[in-house]
KETI-779963 format. One record per residue: x, y, z of N, C-alpha, C in turn. Coordinates in steps of 0.2 Angstrom, whole numbers, plus 5000, padded with zeros to 4 digits. Last residue first. Example, Ala and Ser with C-alpha at 12.3 -4.5 7.8 and 13.67 -1.06 7.14 Angstrom:
506449895035506849955036506450005039506649725039506249785039506649845039
END
This chain:
543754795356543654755354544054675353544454925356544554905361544154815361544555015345544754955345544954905352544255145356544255125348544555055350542955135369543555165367543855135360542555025382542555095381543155115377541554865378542254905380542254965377540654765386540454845386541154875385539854645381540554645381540754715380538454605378538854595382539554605385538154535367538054625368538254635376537854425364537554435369537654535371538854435355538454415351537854425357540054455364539854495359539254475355539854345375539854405374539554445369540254235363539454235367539354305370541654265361541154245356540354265358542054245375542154335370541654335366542054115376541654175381541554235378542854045368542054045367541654105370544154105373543754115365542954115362544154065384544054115384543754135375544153935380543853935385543554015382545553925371544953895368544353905374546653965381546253995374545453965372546453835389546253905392545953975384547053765381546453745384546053835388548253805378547753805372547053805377548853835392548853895387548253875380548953705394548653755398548553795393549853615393549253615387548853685390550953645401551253625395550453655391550353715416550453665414550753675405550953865421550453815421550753755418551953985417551653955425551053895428552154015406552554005409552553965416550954015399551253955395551953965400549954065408549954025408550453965405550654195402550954165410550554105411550254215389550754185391550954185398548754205390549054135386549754145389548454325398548254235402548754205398548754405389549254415392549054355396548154385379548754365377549054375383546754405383546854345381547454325382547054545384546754505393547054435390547054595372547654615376547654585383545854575368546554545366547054545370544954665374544854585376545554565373545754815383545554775375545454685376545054905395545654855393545354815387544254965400544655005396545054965392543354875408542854935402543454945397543254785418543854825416543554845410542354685421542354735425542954795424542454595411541754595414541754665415543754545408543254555400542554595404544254525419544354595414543854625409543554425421543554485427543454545424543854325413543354345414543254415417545454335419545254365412544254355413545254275433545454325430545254365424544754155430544354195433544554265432545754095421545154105419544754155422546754115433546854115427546154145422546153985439546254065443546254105437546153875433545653915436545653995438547253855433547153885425546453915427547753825445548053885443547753905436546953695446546853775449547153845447546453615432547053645436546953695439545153525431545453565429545953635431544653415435545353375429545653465426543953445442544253425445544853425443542753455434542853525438543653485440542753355420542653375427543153425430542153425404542653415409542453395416540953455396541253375394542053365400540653575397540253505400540453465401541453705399541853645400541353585404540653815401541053815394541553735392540053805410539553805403539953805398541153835420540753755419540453775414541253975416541753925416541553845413540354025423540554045417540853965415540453965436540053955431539953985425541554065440541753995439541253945437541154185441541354155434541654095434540154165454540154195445540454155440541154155461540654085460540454075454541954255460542154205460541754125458541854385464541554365459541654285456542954435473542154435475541454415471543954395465543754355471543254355473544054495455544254435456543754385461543954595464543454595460543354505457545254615473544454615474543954585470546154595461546154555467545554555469545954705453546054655449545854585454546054835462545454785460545354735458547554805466546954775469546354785467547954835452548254755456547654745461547454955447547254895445547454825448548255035458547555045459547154965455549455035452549255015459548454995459549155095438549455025440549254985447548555215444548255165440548455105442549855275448549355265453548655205450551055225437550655285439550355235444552055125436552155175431551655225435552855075451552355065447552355125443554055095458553655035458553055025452555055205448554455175453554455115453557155165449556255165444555855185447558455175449557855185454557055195452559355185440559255125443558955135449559255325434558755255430558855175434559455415441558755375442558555315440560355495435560555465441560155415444560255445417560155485424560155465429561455385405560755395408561155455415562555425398562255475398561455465405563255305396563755345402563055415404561955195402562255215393562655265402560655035401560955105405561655115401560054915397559754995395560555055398560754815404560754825395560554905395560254855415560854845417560954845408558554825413559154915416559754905416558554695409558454745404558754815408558954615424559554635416559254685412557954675430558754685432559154705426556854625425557054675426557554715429557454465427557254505422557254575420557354485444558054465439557854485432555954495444556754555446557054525442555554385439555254445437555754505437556154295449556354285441555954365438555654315462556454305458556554325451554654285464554654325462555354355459554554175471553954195466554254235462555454225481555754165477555054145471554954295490555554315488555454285480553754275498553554305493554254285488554354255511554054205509553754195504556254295514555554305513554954265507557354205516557254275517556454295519557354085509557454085516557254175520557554125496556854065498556954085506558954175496558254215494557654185498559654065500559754125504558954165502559453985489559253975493559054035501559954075479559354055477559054035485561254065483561054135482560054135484561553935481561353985486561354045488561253925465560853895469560953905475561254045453561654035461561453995463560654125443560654055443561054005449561154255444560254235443560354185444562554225444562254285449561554245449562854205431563354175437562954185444562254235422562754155419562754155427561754355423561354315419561654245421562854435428562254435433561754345430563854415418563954385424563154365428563254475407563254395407563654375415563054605414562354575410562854495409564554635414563954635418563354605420564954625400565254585405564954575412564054725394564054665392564354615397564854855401564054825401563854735400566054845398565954825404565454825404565654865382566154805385566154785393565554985386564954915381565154855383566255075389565755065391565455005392567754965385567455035385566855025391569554945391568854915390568354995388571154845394570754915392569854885391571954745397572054785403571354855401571354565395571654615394571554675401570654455403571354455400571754515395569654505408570354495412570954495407568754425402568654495403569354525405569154305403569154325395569254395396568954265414569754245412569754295407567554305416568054335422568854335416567154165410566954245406567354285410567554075416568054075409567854165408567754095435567154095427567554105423568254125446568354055443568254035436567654225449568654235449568754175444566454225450566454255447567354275445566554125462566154105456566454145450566954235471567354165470566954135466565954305471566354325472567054255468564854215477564754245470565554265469565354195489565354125487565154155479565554315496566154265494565854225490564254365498564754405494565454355491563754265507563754255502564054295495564554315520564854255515564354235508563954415525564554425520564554365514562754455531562754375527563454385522562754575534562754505540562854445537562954655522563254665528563254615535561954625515562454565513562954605519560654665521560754585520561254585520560354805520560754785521561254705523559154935516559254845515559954835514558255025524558954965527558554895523557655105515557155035515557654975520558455195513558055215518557555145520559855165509559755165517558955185518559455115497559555065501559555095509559055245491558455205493558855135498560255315494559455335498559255295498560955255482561055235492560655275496560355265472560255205473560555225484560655425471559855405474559755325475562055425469561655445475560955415479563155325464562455315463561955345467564255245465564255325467563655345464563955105462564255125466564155185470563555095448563155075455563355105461564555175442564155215441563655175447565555065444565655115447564955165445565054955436565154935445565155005446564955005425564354995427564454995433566455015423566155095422565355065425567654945431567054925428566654985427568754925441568455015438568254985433568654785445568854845452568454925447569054745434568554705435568354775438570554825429569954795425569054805427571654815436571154835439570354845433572854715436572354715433571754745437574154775450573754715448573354755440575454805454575354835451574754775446575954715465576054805465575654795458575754595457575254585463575354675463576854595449576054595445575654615453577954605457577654655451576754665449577454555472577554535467577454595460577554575490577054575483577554555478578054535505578454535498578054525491577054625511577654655511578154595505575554675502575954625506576654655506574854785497575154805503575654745505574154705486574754765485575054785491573154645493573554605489574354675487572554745499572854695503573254655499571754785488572254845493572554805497571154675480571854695475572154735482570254665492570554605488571154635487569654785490569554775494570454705495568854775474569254825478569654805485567954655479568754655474569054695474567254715487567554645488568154635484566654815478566954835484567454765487565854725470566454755467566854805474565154645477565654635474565954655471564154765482564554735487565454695484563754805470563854845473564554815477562854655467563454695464563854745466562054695478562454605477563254635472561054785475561754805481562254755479560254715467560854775463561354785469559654645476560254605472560654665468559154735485559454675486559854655483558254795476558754825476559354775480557254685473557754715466558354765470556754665485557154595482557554645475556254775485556454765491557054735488555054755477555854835477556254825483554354685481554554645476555554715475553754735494554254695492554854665491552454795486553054845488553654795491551954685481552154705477552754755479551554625495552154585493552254625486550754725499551354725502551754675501549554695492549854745492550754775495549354585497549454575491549854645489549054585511549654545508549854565501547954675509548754705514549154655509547154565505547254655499548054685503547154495515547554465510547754515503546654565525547154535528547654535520545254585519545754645520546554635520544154475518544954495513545354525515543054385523543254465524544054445521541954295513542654315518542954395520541354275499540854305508541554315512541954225491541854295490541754325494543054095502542654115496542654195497544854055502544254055504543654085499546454015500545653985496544953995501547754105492547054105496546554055492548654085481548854045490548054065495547954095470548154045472548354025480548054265477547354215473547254145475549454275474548954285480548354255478549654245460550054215465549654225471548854325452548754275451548854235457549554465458548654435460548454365458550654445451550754435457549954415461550354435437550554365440550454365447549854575437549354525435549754455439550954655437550454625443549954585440551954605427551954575432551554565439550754665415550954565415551154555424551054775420550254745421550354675419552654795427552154835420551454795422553854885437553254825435552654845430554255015435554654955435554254895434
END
């Protein structure tokens, strides 16, 4: 589920909220970091249950709107459209998605109903709702696509939804955007054919991945003075000060790779700093930062210094 851009951000994230030095005992904050990536699957199944929940809500709705004693033809016999959405219903009767909610009890919206309502009620009021609704038939694709723009237009963008998150957990709201991301691409991805698994991914592709977050963290950190004179050599004419902690971290990280990571291709470190810096730093970041790491790769290789194992790892 998390590729190596997303740990990388979250070591970026821990890094920034600690400032102590290399001499410190860390344990406390390798737990942290480690235990805000396990989570991050906390928050993703969180909001896939969010769906779950609302389409039980609307089921839930139409069985009381038909039992009234003077219903109405259309009220007897409503638009079951939304209610048998082929994506709600394969969430729904999803074996291994209700292993994983009951075995990590995540069951939020069972005490906080009323955020069920306030999406709920968004989702009745939405032109995209009126559109889908306005007929009686639908295929796969059709209930994919109406899912993927609700979660996108009405769900990711809640601002109490948002706030409920922020309030949860003190990692949550970092991290929002990553799940929510990885939400929508498995909510596009899944077909009548996927497997009962595809909305229960790992947390990480292999034992590597894990294994790369916390080195990435340790090594980072325990090198810190290091490469932060890296750094100053490359930025005379700057003061230490004019230089954004988050581009700092940033830097320390990619030095780390180039230094301590043998397998990883210098390009592949450069581009993955340039774009979270271009999402999580400042507007100029991303060039200031290239132009930093450009000269170091340069001095490297010309220093014989840049020991990468393996074809074009260059």
């Amino acid at each position: 589920m998390l590729n190596r851009r997303h740990i990388r951000i979250k070591v970026m994230q821990t890094l920034y909220a600690f400032d102590g030095s290399e001499s410190d005992d860390f344990k406390k904050e390798e737990k942290f970091l480690l235990q805000s990536l396990e989570h991050m699957y906390d928050l993703y199944l969180m909001q896939l249950s969010l769906l779950i929940e609302i389409q039980k809500r609307a089921e839930d709705h139409q069985e009381k709107i038909q039992k009234k004693h003077l219903a109405t033809q259309e009220e007897k016999n409503p638009n079951k459209k939304f209610v048998n959405n082929e994506i709600l219903q394969l969430l729904k009767n999803n074996e291994p998605l209700k292993n994983e909610l009951e075995n990590r009890k995540i069951d939020f919206w069972y005490l906080d109903f009323e955020y069920i309502e306030i999406i709920y009620k968004a989702i009745l009021e939405s032109d995209l709702y009126k559109e889908y609704m306005s007929t009686r038939t639908s295929d796969v694709n059709q209930d994919k696509i109406f899912i993927v723009d609700v979660f996108s237009e009405i769900i990711a963008p809640n601002d109490k939804l948002y706030e409920y998150i922020e309030d949860k957990k003190l990692t949550w709201i970092d991290d929002l955007p990553v799940i929510n991301t990885i939400l929508q691409k498995l909510l596009r991805k899944v077909k009548k054919s996927s497997t009962d698994f595809h909305f229960t991914p790992k947390l990480y592709k292999d034992e590597e991945d894990r294994d790369f977050a916390r080195d990435l963290f340790k090594k980072t950190l325990l090198n810190r003075s290091k490469f932060n004179e890296e750094i100053s050599k490359k930025t005379v004419n700057w003061d230490s000060d004019r230089i954004a902690n988050l581009d700092a971290i940033l830097l320390q990280m990619a030095i780390c790779e180039f230094q301590k990571f043998p397998s990883i291709p210098t390009k592949v470190t450069i581009n993955e700093y340039l774009e979270i810096a271009k999402e999580y730093s400042t507007p100029k970041s991303s060039i200031f930062i290239n132009g930093i790491l450009d000269k170091i790769v340069k001095e490297y290789t010309e220093e014989g210094k840049l020991n990468k194992i393996g074809r074009g790892l260059m």
